[in-house]
C-alpha positions as CSV (number, residue, x, y, z in Angstrom):
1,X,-200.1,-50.8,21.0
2,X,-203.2,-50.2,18.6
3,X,-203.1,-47.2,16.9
4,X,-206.0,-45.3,15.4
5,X,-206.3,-43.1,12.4
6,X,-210.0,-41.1,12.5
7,X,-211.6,-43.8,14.2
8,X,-209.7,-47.1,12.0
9,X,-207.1,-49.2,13.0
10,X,-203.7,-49.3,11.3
11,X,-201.1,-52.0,11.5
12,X,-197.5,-51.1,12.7
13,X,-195.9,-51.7,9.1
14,X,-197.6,-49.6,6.3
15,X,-196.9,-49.4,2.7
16,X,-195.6,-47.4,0.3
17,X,-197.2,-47.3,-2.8
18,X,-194.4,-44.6,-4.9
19,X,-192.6,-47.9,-6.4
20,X,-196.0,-49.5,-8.2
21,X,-196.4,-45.9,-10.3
22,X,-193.0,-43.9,-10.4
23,X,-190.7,-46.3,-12.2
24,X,-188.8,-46.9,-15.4
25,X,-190.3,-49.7,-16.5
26,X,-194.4,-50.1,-15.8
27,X,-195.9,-52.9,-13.8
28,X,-199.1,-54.5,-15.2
29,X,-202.3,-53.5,-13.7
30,X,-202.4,-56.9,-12.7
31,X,-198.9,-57.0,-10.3
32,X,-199.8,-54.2,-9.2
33,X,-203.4,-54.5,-7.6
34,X,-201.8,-58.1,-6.6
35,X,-199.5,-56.4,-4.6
36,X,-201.7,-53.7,-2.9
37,X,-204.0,-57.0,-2.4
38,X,-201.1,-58.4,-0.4
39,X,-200.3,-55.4,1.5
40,X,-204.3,-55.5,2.9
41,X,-203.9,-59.1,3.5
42,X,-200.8,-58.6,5.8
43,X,-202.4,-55.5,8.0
44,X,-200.6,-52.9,6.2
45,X,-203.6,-51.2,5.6
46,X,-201.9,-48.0,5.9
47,X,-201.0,-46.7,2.7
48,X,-198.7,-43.4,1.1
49,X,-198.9,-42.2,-2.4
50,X,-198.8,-38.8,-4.6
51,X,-200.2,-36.8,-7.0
52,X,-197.2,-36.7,-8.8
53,X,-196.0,-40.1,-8.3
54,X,-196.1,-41.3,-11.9
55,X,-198.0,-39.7,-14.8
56,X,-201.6,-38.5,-14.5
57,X,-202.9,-41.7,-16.3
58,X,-200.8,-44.3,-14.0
59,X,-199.9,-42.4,-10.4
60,X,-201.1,-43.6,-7.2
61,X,-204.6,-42.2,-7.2
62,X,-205.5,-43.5,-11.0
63,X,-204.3,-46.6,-9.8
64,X,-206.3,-47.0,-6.8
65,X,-209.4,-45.7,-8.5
66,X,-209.2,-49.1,-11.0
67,X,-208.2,-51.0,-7.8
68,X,-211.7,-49.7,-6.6
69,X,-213.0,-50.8,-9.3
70,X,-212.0,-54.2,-9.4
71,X,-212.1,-54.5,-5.8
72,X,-215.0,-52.0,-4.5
73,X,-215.0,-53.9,-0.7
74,X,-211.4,-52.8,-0.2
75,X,-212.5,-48.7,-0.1
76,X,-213.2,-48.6,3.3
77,X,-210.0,-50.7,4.4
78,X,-207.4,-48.3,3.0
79,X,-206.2,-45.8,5.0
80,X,-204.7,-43.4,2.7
81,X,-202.0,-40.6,2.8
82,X,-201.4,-38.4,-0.6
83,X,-198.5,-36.0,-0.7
84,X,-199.4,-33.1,-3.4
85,X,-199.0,-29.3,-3.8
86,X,-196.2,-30.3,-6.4
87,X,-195.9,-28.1,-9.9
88,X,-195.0,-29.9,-12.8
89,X,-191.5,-28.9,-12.3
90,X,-191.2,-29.9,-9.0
91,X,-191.1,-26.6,-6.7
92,X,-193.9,-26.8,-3.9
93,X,-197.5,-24.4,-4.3
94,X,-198.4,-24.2,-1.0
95,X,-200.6,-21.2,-1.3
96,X,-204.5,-21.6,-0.4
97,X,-204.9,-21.7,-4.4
98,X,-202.2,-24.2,-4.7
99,X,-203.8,-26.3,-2.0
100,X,-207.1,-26.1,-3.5
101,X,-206.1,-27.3,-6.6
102,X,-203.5,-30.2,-5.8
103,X,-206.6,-31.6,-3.7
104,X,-209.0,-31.2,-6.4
105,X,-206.9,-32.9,-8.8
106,X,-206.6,-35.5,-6.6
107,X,-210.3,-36.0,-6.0
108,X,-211.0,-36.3,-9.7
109,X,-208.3,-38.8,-10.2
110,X,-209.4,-40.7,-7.2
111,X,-212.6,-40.6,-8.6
112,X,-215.8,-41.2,-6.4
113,X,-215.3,-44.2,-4.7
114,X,-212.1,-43.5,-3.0
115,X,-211.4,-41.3,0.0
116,X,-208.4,-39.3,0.8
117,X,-207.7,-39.7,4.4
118,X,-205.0,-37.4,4.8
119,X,-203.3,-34.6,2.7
120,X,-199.9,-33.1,2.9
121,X,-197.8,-30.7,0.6
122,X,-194.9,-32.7,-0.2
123,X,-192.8,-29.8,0.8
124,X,-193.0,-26.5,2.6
125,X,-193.0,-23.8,0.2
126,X,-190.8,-21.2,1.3
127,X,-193.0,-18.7,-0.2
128,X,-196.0,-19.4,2.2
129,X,-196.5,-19.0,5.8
130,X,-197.1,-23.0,6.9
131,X,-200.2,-21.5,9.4
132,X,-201.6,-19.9,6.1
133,X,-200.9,-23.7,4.2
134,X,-202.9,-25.6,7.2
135,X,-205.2,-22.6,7.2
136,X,-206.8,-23.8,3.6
137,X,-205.7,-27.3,4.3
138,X,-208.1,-27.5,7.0
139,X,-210.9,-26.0,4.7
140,X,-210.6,-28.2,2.5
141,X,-211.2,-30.5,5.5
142,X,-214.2,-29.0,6.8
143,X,-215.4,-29.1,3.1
144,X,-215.4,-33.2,3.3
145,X,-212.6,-32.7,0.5
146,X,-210.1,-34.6,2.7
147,X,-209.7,-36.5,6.1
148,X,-207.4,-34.7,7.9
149,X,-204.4,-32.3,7.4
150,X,-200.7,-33.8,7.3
151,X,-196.9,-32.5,7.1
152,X,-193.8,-34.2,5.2
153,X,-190.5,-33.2,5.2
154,X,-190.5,-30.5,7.5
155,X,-188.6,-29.0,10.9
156,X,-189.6,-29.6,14.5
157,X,-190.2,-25.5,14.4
158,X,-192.7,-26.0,11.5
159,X,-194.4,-28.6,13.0
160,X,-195.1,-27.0,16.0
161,X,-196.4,-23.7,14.1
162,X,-198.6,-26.1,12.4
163,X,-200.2,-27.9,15.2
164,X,-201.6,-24.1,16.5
165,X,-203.8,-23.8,13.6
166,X,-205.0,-27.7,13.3
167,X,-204.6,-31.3,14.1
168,X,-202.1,-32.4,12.5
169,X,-202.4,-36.4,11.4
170,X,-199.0,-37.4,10.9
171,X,-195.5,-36.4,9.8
172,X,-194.2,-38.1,6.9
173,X,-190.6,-38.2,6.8
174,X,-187.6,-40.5,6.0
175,X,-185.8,-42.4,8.9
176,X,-183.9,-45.4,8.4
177,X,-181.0,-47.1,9.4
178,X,-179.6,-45.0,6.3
179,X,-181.3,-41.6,8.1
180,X,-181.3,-41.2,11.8
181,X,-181.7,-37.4,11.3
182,X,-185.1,-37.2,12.6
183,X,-184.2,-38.9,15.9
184,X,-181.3,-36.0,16.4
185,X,-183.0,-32.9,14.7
186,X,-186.1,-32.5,17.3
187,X,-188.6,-34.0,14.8
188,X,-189.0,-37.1,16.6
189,X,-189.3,-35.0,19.6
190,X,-191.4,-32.3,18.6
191,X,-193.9,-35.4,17.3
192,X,-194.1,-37.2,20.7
193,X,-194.7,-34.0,22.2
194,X,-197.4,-32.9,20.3
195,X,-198.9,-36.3,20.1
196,X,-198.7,-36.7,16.5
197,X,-197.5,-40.5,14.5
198,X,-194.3,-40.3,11.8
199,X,-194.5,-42.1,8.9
200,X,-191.3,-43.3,8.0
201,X,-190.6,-43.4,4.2
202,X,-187.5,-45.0,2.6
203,X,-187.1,-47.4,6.1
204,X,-185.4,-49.9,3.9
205,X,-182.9,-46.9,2.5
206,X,-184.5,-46.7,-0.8
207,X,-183.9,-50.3,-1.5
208,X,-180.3,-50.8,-0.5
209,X,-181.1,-52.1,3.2
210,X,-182.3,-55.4,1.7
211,X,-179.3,-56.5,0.3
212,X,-180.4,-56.5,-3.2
213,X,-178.3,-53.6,-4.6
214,X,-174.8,-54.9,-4.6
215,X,-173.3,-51.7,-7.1
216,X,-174.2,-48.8,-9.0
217,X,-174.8,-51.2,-11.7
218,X,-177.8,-53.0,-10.4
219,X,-179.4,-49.9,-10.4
220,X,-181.8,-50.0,-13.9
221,X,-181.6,-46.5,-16.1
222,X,-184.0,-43.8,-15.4
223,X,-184.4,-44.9,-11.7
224,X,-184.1,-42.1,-9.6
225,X,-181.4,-43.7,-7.7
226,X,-179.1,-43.4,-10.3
227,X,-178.4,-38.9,-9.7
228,X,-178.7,-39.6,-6.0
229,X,-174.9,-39.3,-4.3
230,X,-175.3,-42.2,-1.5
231,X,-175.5,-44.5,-4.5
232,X,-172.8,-43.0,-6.5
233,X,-169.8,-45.3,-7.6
234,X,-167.4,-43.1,-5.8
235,X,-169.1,-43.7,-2.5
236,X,-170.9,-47.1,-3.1
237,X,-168.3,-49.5,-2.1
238,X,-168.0,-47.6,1.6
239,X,-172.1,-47.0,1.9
240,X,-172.3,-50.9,1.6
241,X,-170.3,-51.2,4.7
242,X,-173.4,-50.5,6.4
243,X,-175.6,-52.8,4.5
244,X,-173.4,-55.7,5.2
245,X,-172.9,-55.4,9.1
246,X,-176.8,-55.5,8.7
247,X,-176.9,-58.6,6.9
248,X,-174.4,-60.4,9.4
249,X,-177.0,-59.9,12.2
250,X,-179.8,-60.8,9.8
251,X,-178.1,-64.0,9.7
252,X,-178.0,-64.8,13.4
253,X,-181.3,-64.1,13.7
254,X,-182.6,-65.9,10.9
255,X,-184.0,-63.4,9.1
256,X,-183.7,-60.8,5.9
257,X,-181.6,-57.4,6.1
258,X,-184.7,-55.7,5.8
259,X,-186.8,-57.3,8.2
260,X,-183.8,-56.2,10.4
261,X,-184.2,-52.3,9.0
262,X,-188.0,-52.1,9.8
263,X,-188.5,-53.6,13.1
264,X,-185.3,-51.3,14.1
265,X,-187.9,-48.5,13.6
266,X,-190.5,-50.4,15.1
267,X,-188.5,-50.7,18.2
268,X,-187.4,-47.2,17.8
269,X,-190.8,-46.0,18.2
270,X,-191.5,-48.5,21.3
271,X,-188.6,-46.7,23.1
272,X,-189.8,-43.7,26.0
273,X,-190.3,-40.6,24.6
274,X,-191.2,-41.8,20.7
275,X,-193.6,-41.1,18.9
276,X,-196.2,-43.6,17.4
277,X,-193.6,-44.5,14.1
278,X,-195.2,-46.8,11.3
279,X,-192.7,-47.7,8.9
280,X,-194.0,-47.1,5.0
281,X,-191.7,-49.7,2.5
282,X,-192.8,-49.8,-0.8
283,X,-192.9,-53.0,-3.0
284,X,-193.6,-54.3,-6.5
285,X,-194.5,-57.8,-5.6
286,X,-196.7,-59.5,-3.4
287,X,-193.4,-61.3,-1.5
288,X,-191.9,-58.6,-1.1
289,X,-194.7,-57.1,0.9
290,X,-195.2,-60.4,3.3
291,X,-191.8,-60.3,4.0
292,X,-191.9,-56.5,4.6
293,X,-194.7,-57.3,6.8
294,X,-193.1,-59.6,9.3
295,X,-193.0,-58.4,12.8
296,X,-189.5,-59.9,14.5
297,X,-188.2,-59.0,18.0
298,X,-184.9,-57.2,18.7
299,X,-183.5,-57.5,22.0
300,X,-181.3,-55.0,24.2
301,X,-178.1,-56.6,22.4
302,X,-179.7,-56.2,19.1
303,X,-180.6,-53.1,19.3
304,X,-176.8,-52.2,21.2
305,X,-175.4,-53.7,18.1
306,X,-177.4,-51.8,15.5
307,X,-176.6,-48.8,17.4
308,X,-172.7,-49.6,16.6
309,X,-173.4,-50.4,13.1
310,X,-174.8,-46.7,12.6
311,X,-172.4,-44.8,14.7
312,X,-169.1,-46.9,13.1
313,X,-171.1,-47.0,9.5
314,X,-172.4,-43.8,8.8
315,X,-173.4,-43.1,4.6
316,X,-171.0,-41.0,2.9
317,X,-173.4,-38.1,0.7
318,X,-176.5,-36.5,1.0
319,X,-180.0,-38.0,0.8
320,X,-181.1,-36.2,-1.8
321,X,-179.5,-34.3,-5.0
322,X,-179.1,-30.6,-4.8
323,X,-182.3,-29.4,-5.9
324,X,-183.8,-31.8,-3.1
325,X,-181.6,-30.9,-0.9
326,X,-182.4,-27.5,-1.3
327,X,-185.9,-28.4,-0.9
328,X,-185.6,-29.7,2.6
329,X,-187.4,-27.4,5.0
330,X,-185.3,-26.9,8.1
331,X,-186.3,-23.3,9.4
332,X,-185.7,-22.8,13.1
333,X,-188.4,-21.0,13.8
């Protein structure tokens, strides 16, 4: 089914662009607009980056801004999400003045060419009534500061407070194979109720759904992976239980492990009672995006058999690391 963000189509498969920015070791200017290039080229038009994702002088919105430049007929094909309200140490400002100053930051380093299709605080701040955080979010929208006004990482309660006040564009969250919370915790529900699309970050479980990471030791120094518990050593070995039962269908089909992982939420989404569900992986090469990109069916016995592998393989640790953890919105009402 098409789906339509303010009046453009999207493809099914988005794109992440966190990995290109936020990263121990920097990727040329010229990988990197190669890449977004690619992502265009294979309909994932639909693209996810952050204020904070990477230093002011090479984060997402710098980096599209000398994409622009280089490639000024590619402004009006991106449709672009940016998470924000983030101080430097990483606690959420969602306060009207927080809000108008995370998207005015972003505007300058976006520059003039670029346009910011939707906004979101990248977390709820516990400090600040969320109808008094879409309150301003939606001035800055009526301002022609910003598209429309999104939500990321939040409850199904939230989400329905939010959607009072104003539309809300989407609901960025992580579902996987690695994270099926959202399908159990009344996100997914609260979304298809309300009408509003999920965009699902980390659908290839930060990287370890493809098959790539085979220990703790692939994983290079200063990656953020490396404090998170799923990928511990303690834990890795029975984590990759998961990853391999995936890789044994891949085979039969004749396909990659992460192909696998992102139609699995494509199909999720197609099932009654979803939400519209556009998976967002992030890449570093222009390969990895086509293969992201591929569209593959999964029957009834796929999909039976996936369902196994998540039930009998379930990770072992928390998503995040304490702090994040305790970041997590998950108010009741």
């Amino acid at each position: 089914m098409v789906h339509t963000i303010q009046g453009k189509q999207v493809g099914n498969i988005g794109f992440g662009l966190m990995g290109l920015t936020w990263r121990p070791n920097e990727l040329s200017e010229e990988q990197s607009f190669a890449t977004i290039k690619a992502a265009l080229e294979a309909g994932c038009n639909y693209m996810n980056g952050g204020e904070f994702y990477g230093p002011p002088e090479n984060n997402s919105l710098t980096l599209l801004s000398k994409y622009y430049e280089k490639y000024p007929e590619d402004q009006d094909k991106i449709i672009l999400n940016i998470k924000g309200c983030v101080n430097p140490d990483f606690t959420p400002d969602d306060s009207p003045e927080g809000v108008k100053k995370s998207v005015g930051n972003c505007l300058r380093m976006i520059g003039g060419s670029g346009r910011i299709t939707q906004f979101e605080p990248a977390r709820k701040d516990p400090k600040v009534d969320i109808e008094v955080t879409v309150a301003a979010l939606e001035e800055q929208v009526k301002q022609g500061n910003i598209g429309g006004v999104s939500l990321s990482e939040v409850s199904a309660a939230t989400i329905r407070r939010a959607a009072k006040v104003a539309k809300i564009q989407s609901v960025e969250i992580e579902l996987s194979l690695w994270n099926t919370e959202p399908l159990e915790n009344g996100v997914a529900e609260a979304c298809a109720e309300l009408g509003i699309p999920i965009l699902a970050y980390s659908p290839l479980g930060r990287g370890i759904l493809t098959g790539h990471v085979k220990s703790f030791d692939d994983i290079p120094e200063g990656d953020f992976r490396k404090i998170l518990p799923r990928f511990q050593p303690d834990v890795f070995e029975t984590n990759l239980r998961l990853v391999k039962e995936v890789q044994e269908l891949a085979a039969k089909k004749g396909c990659t492990p992460g192909q696998i992982a992102i139609n699995w939420v494509l199909a999720v989404s197609r099932r009654p009672g979803m939400p519209k569900i556009i998976p967002i992986p992030g890449a570093s090469a222009p390969e990895r995006v086509r293969e992201n990109a591929v569209e593959i069916e999964l029957t009834e016995d796929d999909m039976a058999e996936i369902e196994r592998i998540v039930q009998e393989f379930k990770p072992v640790g928390n998503r995040y690391h304490d702090h994040g953890m305790h970041a997590l919105d998950t108010s009741t009402e």
